[in-house]
C-alpha positions as CSV (number, residue, x, y, z in Angstrom):
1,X,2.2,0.9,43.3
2,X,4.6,-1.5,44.9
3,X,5.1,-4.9,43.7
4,X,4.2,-6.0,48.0
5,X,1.3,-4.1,47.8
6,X,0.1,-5.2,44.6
7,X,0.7,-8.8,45.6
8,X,-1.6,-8.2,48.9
9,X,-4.4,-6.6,47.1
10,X,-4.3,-9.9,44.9
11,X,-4.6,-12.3,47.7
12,X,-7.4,-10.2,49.3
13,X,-9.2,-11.1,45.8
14,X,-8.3,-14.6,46.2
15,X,-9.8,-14.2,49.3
16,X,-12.7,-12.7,48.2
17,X,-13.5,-15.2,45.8
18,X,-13.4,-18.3,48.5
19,X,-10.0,-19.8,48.3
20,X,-7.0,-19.7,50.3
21,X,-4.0,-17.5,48.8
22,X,-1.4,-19.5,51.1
23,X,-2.2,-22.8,49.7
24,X,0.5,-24.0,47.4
25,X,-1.2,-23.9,43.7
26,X,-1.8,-20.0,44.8
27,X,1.4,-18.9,46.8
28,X,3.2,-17.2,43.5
29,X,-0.3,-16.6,41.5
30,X,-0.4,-12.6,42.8
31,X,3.5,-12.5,41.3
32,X,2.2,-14.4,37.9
33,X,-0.7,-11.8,37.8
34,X,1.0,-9.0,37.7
35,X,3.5,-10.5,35.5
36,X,0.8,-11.2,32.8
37,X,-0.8,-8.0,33.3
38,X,2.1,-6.0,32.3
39,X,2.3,-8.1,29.0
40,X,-1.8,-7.3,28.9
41,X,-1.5,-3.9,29.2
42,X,1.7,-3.0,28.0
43,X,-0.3,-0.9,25.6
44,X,-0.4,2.0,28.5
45,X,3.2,2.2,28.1
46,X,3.5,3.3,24.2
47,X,2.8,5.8,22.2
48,X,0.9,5.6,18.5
49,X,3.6,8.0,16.8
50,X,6.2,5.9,17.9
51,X,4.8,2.8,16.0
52,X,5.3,5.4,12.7
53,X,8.6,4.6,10.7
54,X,7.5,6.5,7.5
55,X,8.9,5.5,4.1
56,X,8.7,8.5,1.3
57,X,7.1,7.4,-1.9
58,X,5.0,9.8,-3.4
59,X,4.0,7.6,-6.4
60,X,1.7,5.2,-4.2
61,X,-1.6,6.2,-4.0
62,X,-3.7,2.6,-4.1
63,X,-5.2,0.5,-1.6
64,X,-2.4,-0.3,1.6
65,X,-3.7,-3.3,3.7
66,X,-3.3,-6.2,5.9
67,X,-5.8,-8.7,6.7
68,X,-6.4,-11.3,9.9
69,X,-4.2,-9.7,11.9
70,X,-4.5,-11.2,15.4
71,X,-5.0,-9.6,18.3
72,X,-6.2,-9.9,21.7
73,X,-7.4,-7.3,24.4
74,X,-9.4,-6.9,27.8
75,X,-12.6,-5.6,28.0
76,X,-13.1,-2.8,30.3
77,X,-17.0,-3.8,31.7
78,X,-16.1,-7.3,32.8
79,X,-11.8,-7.6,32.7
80,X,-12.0,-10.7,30.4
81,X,-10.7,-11.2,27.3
82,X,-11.9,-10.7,24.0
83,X,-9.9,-11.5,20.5
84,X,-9.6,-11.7,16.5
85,X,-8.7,-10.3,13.9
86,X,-8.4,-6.7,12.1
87,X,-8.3,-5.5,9.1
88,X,-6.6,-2.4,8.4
89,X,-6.0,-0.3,5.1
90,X,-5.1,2.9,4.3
91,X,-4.4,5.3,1.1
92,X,-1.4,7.0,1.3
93,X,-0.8,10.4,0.8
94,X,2.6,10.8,0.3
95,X,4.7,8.3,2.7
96,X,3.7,4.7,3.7
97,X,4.5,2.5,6.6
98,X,6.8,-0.5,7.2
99,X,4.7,-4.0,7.4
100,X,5.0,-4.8,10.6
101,X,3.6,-1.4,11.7
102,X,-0.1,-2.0,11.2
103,X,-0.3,-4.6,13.8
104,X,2.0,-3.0,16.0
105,X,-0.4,0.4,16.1
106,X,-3.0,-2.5,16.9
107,X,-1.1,-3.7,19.6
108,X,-0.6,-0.5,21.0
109,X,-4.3,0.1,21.5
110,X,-5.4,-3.4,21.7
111,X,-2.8,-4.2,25.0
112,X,-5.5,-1.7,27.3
113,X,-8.6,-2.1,28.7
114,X,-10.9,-1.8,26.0
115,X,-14.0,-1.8,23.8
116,X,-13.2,-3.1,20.0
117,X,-15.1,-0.6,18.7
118,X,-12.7,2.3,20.5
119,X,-9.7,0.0,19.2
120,X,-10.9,0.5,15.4
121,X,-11.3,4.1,15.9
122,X,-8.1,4.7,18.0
123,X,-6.3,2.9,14.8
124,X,-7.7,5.0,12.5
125,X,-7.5,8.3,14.1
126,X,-3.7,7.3,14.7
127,X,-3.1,6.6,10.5
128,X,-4.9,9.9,9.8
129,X,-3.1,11.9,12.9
130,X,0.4,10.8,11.9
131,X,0.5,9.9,8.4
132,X,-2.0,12.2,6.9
133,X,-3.3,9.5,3.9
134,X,-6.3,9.6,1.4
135,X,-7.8,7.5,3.6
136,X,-7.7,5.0,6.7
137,X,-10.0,1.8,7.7
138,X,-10.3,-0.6,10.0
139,X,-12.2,-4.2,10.3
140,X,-12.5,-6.0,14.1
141,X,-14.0,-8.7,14.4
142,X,-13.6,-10.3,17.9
143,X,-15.1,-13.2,20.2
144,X,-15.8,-11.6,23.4
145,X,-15.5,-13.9,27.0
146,X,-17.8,-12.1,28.3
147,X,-20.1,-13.0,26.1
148,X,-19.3,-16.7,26.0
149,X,-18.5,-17.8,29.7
150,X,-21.0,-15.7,31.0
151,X,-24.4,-13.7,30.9
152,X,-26.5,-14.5,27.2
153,X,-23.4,-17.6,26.5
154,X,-22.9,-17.3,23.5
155,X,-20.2,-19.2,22.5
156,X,-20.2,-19.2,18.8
157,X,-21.0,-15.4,18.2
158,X,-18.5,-12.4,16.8
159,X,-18.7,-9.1,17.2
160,X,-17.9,-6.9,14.4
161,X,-17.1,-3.5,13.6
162,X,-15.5,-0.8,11.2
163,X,-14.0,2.1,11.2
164,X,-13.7,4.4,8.1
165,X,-12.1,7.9,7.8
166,X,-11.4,9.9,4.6
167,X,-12.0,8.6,1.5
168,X,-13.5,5.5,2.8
169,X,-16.1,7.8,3.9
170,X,-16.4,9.9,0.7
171,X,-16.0,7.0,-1.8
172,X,-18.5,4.2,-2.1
173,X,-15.7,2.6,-4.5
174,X,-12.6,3.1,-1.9
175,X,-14.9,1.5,1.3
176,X,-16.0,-1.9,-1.2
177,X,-12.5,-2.3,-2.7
178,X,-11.3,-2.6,1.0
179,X,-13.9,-4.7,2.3
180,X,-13.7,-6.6,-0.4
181,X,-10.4,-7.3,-0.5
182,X,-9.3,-7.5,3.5
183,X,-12.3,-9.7,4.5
């Protein structure tokens, strides 16, 4: 869609809502939105197995994780924001990731409209799909707008969920060393 066209849909919502598009705290708001929405849903333009820069090192077999890894997303049933934190682990099975790639495979999944628990799933289902470990898990745990500023108003509440694939699933011992450990 082009950037004009975008920009009158946007003022016909500004409409919609009661205010006047024209007025000067509004004239460059339909440019601003679509600015911020590519940021917000920059997660449409990438691909999980591009996040994967794989390190051989067959000797590591424990417990790979990172903790409180922040995040923020868009919930598909109301288009407001929901964030926190994840927790993700996984047991390799041969090669291991680079650091920074656990909350960039977040980020991938995280920057679309979303549900958190379909983010937790979509993590996991990436680690197992391209990097074949032991095991993979993931931890969200999220305050949800659409919870707080509207509807029940709960303001105070999370949401949690997890997501547990392989070993985690076979092993009562591999799923309480990783909760354990990233909560």
């Amino acid at each position: 869609m082009e950037v004009k066209e975008i920009t009158k849909h946007l003022r016909t919502q500004i409409e919609h809502i009661g205010d006047d598009p024209y007025r000067e705290g509004l004239l460059d708001t339909p440019k601003r939105m679509q600015e911020s929405w590519e940021e917000m849903f920059s997660g449409y333009q990438q691909h999980p197995k591009d996040v994967f820069k794989v390190f051989e090192e067959e000797k590591i077999g424990g417990l790979v994780y990172m903790k409180d890894i922040e995040f923020f997303s868009t919930c598909e049933h109301h288009w407001l924001p929901f964030y926190g934190v994840a927790h993700i682990g996984y047991i390799p099975n041969g090669p291991v990731i680079g650091a920074s790639k656990l909350s960039r495979l977040l980020d991938v999944f995280a920057k679309r409209l979303q549900i958190q628990e379909r983010i937790a799933e979509q993590v996991t289902d990436a680690l197992m799909d391209y990097l074949r470990p032991k095991g993979a898990a993931c931890i969200i745990e999220a305050k949800h707008m659409c919870m707080a500023c509207r509807g029940v108003k709960k303001q105070q509440s999370t949401m949690g969920y997890s997501s547990m694939k392989g070993v985690f699933l076979e092993s009562q011992n591999a799923r309480t060393e990783f909760i354990y450990l990233a909560t």
